[in-house]
FILO-253956 format. One record per residue: x, y, z of N, C-alpha, C, CB in turn; residue in three letters. Coordinates in steps of 0.05 Angstrom, whole numbers, plus 5000, padded with zeros to 4 digits. Glycine has a CB too. Layout:
XYZXYZXYZXYZALA/...
//
This chain:
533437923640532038053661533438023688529237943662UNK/534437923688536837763720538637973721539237393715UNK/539038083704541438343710538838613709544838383675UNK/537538593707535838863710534738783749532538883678UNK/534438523764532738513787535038603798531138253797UNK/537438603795539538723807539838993816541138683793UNK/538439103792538339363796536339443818537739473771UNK/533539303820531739403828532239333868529039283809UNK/535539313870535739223901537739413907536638873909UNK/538439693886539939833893537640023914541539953867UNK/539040183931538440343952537240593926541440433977UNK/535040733945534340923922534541153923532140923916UNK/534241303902536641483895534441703910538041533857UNK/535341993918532542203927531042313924532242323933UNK/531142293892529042393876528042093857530442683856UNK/525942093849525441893827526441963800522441843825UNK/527441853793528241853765526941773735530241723768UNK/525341963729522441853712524241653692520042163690UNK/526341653682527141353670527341073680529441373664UNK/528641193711527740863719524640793728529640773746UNK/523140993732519840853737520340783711516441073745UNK/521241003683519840733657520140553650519740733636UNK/523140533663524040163663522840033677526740063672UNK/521940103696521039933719517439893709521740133754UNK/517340023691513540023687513639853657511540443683UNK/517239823638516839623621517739353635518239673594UNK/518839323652519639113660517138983680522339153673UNK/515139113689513839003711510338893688513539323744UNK/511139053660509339043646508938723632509839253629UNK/512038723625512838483614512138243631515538483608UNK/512838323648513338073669509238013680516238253706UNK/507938193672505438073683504837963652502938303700UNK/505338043634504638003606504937613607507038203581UNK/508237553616508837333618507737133641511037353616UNK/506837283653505237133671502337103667505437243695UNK/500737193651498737113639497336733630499337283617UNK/495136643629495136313629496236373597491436103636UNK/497336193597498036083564495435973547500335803564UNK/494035873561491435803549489636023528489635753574UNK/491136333529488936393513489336413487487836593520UNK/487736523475486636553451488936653437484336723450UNK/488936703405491036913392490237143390492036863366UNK/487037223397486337413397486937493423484137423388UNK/485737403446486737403472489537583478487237113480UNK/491437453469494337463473495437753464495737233456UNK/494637743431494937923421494038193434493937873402UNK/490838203444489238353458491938563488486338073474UNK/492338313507493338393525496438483524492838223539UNK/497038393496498838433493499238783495499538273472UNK/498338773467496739083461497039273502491738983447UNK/494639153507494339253536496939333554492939043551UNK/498839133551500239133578503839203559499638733600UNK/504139163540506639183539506739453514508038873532UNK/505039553505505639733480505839993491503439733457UNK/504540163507504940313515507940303530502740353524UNK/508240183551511740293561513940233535513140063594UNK/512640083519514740053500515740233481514239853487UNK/513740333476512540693459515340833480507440873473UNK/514640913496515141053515518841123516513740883539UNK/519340833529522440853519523440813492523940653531UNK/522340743469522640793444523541053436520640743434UNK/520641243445522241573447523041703464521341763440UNK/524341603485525141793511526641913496526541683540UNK/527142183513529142393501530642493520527842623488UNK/530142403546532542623548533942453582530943063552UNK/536042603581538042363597536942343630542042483597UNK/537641973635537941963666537442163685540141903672UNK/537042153705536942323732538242173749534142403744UNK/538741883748540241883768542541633766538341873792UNK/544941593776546641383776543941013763548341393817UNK/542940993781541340703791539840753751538040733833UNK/539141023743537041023717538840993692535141323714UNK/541341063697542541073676544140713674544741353678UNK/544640623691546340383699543240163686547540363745UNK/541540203698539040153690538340133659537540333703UNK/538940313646538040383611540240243604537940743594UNK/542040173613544740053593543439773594548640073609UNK/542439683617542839373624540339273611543039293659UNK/537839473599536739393585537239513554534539403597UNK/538239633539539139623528541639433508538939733537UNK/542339233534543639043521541138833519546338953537UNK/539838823532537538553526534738643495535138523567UNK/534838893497533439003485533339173456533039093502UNK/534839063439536239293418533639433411538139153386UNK/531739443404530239653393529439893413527839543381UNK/530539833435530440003459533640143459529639803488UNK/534840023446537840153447538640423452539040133425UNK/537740483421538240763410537840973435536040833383UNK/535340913445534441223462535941183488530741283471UNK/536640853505536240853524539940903534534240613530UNK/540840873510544240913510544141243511546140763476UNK/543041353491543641643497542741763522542641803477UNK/540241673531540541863564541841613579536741973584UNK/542441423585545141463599548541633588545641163603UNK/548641573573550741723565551042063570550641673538UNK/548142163569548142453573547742513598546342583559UNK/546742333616547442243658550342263653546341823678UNK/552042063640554642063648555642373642556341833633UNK/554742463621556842723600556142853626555842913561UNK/554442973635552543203651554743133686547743073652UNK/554942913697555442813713558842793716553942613711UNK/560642793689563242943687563443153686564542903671UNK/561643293681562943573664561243733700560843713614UNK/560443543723560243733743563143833757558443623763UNK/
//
């Protein structure tokens, strides 16, 4: 996660880039998930888990379609390496930011 807060101190790009809000809505998801008391329950846990991390995870699981901007694509790689079941989707739209972004 230390190479993703990196990201989030780049200057921002002029449009939002609905990939990086989804990084930024699994990473901010996680991060309250882990901040939760440890004290609770397995039902508890399980519960919020459910709540707070399944949906953005859904989400980039099937993204489809590439980056919008330098910061989103630089972004999907760096979780992508922390993240393999996030791999698959989050490599191809950066890759299709880069293809789109040569071939201007």
């Amino acid at each position: 996660m230390a190479a993703l807060l990196a990201t989030r101190a780049m200057p921002a790009p002029d449009r939002i880039d609905p990939l990086m809000a989804a990084i930024n809505h699994f990473i901010f998801s996680g991060d309250a998930y882990d901040a939760l008391p440890e004290d609770l329950s397995e039902e508890e846990d399980a519960e919020a888990f459910e709540r707070l991390c399944n949906e953005p995870d859904r989400v980039l699981k099937q993204w489809g379609t590439p980056a919008t901007s330098y910061e989103g694509a630089i972004a999907a790689l760096r979780l992508a390496l922390d993240d393999e079941d996030l791999a698959p989707s989050l490599i191809k739209a950066a890759l299709a930011y880069f293809d789109r972004s040569a071939a201007q």
